[in-house]
Backbone as CSV, one residue per row, in Angstrom:
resi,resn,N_x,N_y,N_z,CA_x,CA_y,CA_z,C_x,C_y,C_z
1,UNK,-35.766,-0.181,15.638,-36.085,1.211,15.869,-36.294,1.890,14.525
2,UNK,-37.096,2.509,14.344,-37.484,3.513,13.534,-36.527,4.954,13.530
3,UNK,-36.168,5.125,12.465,-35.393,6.842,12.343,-35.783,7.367,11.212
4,UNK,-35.605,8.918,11.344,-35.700,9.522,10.272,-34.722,10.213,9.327
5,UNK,-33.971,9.913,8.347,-32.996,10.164,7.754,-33.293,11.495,6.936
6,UNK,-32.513,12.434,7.473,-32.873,13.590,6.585,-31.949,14.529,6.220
7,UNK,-32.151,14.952,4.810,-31.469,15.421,3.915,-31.162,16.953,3.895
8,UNK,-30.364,17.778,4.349,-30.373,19.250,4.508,-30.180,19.998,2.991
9,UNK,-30.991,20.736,3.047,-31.046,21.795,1.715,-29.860,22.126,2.003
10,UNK,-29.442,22.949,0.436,-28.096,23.355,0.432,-28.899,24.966,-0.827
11,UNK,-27.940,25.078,-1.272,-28.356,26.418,-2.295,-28.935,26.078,-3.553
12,UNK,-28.072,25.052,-4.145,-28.612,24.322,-5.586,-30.240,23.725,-5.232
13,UNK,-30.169,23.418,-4.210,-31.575,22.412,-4.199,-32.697,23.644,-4.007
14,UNK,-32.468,24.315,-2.818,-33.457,25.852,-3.051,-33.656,26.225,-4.090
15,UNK,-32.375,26.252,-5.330,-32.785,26.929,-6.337,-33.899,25.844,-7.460
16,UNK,-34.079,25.107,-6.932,-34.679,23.773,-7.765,-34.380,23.284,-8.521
17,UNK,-32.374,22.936,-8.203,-31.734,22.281,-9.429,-32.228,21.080,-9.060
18,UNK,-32.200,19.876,-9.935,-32.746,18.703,-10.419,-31.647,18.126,-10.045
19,UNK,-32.086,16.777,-10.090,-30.448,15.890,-9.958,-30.019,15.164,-11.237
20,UNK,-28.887,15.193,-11.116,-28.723,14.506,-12.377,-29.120,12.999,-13.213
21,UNK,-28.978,12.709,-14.191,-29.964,11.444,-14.383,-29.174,10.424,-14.030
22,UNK,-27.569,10.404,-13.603,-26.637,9.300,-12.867,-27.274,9.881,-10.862
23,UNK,-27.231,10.707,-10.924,-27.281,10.747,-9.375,-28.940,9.866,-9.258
24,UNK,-30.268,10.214,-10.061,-31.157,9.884,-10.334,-30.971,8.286,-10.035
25,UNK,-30.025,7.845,-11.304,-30.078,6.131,-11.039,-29.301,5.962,-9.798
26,UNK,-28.183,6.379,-9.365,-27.809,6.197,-8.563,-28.386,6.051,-6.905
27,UNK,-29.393,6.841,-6.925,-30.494,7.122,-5.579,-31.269,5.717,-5.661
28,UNK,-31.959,5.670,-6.979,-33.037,4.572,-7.375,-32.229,3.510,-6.705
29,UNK,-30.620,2.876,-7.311,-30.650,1.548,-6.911,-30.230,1.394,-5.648
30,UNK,-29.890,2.505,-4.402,-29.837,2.734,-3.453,-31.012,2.183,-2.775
31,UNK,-31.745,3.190,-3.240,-33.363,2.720,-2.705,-34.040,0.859,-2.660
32,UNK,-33.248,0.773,-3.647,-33.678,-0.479,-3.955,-33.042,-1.502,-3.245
33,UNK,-31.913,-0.738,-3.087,-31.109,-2.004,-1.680,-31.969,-1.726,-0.517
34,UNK,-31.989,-0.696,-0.136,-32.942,-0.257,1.199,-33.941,-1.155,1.295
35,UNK,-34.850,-1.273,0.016,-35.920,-1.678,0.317,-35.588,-3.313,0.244
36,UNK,-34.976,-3.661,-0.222,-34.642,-5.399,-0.359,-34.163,-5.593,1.131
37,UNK,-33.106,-4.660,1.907,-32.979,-5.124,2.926,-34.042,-4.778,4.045
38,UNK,-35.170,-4.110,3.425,-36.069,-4.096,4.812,-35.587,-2.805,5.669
39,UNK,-34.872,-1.871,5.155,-35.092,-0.804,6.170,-35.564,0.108,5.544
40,UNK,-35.961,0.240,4.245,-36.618,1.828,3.787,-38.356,1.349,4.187
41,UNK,-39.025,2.587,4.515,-40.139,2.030,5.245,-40.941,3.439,4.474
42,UNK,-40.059,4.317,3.867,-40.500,5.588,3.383,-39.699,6.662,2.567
43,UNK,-39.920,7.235,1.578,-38.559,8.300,1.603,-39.174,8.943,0.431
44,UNK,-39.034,10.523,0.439,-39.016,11.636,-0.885,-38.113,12.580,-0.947
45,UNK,-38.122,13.591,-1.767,-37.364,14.756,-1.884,-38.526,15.600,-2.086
46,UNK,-38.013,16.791,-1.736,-39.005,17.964,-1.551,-39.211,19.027,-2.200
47,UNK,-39.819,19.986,-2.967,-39.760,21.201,-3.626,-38.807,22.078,-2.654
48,UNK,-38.333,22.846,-3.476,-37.676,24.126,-2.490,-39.019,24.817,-1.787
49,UNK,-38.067,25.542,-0.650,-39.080,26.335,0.119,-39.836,27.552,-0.482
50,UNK,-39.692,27.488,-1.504,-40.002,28.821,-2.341,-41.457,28.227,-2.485
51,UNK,-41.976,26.992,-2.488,-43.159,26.354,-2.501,-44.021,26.120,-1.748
52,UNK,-43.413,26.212,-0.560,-43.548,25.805,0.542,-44.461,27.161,1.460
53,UNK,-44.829,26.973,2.474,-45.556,27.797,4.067,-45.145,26.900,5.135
54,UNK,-45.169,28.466,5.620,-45.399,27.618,6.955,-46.502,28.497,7.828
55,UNK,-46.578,27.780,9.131,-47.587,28.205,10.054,-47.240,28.587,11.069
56,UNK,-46.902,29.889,11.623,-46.251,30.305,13.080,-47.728,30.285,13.809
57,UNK,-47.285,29.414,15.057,-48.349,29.209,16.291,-47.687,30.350,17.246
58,UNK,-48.582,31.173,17.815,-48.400,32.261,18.736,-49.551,32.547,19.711
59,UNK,-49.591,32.456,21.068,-50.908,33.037,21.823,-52.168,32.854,21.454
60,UNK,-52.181,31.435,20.433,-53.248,30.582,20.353,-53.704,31.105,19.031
61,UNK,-52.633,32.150,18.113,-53.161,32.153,16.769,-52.342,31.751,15.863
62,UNK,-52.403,31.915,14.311,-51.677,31.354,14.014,-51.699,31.979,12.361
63,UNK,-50.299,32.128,12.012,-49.834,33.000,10.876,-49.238,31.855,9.580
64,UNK,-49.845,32.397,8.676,-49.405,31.670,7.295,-48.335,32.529,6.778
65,UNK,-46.549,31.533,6.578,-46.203,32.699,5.657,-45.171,31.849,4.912
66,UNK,-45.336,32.602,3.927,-44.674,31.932,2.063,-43.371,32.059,2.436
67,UNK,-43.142,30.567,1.972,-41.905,30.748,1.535,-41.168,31.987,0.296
68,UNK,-39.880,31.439,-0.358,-39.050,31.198,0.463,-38.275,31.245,2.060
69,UNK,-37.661,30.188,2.492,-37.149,30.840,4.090,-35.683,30.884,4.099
70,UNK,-35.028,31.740,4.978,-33.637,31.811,5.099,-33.420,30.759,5.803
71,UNK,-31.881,30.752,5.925,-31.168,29.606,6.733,-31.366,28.508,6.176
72,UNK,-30.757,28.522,4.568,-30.596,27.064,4.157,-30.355,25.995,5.274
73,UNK,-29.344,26.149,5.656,-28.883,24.658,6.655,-29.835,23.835,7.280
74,UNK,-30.822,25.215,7.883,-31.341,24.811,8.687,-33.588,23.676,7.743
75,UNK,-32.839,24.036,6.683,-34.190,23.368,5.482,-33.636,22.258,5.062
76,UNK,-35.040,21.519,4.862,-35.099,19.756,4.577,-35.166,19.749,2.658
77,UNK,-34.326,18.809,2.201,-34.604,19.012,0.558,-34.916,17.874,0.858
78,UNK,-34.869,16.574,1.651,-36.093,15.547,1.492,-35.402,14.578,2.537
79,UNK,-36.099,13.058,2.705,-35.904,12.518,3.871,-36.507,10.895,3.344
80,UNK,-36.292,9.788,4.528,-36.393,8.433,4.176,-36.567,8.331,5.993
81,UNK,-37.465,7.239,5.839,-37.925,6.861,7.239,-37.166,5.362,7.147
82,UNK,-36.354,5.038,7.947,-36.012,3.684,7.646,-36.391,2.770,9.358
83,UNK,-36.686,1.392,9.103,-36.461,0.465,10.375,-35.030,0.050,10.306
84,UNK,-34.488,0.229,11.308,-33.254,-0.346,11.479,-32.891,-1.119,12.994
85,UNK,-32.236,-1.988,13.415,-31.754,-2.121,14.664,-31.123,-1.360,15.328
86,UNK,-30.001,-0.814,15.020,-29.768,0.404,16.012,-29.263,1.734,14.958
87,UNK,-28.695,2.563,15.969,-28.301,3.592,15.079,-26.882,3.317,14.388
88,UNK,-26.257,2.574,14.832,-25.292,2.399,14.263,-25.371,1.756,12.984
89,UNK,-26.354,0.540,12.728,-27.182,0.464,11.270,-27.492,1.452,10.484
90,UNK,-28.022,2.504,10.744,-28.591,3.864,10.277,-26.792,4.237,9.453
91,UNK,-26.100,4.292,10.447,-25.123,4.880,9.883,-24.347,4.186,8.944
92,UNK,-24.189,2.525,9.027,-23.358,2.268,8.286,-24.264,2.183,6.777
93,UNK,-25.789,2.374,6.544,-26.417,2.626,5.524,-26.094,4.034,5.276
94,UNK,-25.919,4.955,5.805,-25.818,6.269,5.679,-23.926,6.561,4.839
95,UNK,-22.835,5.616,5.139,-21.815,5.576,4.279,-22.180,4.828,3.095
96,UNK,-23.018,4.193,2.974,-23.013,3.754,1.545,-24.174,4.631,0.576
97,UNK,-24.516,5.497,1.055,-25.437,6.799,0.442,-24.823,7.299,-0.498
98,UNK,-25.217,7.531,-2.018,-24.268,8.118,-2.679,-24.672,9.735,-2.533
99,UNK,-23.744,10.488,-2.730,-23.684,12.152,-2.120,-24.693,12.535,-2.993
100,UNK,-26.115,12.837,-2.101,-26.740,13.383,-2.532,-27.049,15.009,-2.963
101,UNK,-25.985,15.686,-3.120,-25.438,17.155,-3.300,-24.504,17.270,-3.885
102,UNK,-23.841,16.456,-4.836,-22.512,16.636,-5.649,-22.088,17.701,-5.659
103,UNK,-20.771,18.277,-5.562,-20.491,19.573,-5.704,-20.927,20.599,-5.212
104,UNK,-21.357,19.891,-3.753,-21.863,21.227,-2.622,-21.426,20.443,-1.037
105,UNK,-21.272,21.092,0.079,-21.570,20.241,1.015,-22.590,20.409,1.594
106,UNK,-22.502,18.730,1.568,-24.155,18.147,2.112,-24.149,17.799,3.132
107,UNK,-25.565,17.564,4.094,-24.932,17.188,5.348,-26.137,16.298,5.362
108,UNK,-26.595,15.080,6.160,-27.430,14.115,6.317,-27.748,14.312,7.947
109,UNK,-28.539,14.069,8.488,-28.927,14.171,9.727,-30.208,12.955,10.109
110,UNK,-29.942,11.770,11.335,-30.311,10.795,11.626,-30.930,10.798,12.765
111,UNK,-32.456,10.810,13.020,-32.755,11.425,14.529,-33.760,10.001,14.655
112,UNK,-33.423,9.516,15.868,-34.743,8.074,16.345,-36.195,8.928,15.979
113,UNK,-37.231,7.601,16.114,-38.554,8.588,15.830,-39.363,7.814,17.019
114,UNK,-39.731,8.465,17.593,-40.898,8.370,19.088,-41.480,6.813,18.889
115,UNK,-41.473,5.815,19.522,-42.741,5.004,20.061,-43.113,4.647,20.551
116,UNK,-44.749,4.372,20.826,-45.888,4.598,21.354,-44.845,3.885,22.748
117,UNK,-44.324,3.337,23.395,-44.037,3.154,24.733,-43.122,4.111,25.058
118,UNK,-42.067,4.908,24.320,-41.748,5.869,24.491,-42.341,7.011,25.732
119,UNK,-43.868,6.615,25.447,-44.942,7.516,26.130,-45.840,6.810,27.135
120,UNK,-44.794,5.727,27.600,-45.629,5.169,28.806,-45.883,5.949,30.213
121,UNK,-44.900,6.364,30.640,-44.681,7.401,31.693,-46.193,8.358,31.546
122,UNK,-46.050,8.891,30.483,-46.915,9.724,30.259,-48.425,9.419,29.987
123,UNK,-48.635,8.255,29.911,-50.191,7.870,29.470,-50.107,6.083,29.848
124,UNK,-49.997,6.267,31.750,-50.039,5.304,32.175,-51.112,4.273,32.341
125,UNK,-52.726,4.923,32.178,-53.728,4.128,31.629,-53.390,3.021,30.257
126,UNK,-52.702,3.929,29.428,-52.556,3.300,27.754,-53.524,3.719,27.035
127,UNK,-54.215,4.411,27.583,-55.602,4.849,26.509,-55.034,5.551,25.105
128,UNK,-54.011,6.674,25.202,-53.699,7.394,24.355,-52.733,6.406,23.356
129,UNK,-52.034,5.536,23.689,-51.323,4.535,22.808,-52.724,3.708,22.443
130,UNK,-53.551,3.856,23.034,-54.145,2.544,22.288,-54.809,2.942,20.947
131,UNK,-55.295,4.765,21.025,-55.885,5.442,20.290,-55.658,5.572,18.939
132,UNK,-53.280,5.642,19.229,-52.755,5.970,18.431,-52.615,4.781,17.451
133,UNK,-52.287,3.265,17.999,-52.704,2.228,17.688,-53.595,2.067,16.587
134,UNK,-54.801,2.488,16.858,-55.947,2.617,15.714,-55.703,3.484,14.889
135,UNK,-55.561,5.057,15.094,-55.262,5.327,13.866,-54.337,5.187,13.125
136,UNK,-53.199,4.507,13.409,-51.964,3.921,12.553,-52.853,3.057,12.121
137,UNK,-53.778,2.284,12.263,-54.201,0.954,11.829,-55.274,1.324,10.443
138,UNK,-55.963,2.133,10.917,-56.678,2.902,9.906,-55.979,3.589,8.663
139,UNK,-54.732,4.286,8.922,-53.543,4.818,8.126,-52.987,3.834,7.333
140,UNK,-52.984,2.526,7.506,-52.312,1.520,7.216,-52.930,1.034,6.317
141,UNK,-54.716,0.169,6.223,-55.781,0.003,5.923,-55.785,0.967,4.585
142,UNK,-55.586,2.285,4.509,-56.004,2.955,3.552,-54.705,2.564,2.397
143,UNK,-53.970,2.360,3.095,-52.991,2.385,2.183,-52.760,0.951,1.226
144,UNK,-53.436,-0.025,1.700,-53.678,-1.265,1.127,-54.465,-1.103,-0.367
């Protein structure tokens, strides 16, 4: 299964503190286990929202508006897509995470990510999985 591991802003990271150059190595050789064992499949950190827009959809229009946004908690300072077998994998990679927020509390959040049979019910022809199929395949292709 596929999840998405994600990292909740806190105040330091809004403000666009940096990490330190031990937390720095420390992430790197993290990463590097991830990827030796085959579950990092993706992962960044993010500018603060002060960089950031967003797009409110309303009655079929749709509003651009600048960051910054309130409700730290509720903002991403960055994220890692990993394959794992279950969630309980997710998690026991998720205790060996070194605290990515030193001297704040941080919180990590682990949510499954949709697939394409997920949506069988719903697109019982298969046409729309098959669609999606291709353009993952095309997505993939480019990235070679």
């Amino acid at each position: 299964m596929r999840v998405m591991v994600i990292v909740k802003a806190t105040k330091n990271s809004e403000k666009g503190v940096l990490p330190s150059e031990k937390l720095l190595a420390d992430m790197g050789n993290y990463n590097e286990e991830l990827v030796k064992a085959g579950i990092m499949l993706a992962g960044e950190g993010l500018h603060p929202s002060s960089k950031g827009k967003r797009v409110e959809l309303s009655g079929g229009k749709r509003k651009v508006v600048d960051g910054p946004f309130a409700e730290t908690k509720e903002l991403i300072a960055g994220y890692w897509l990993w394959q794992v077998k279950s969630m309980e994998e997710a998690i026991e990679w998720i205790r060996r995470c070194p605290d990515p927020m030193p001297g704040e509390e941080a919180m990590i959040e682990i949510r499954p990510v949709f697939e394409a049979n997920d949506f069988a019910a719903s697109d019982p022809s298969g046409k729309h999985r098959k669609k999606d199929a291709e353009l993952r395949k095309t997505v993939e292709s480019r990235r070679a």
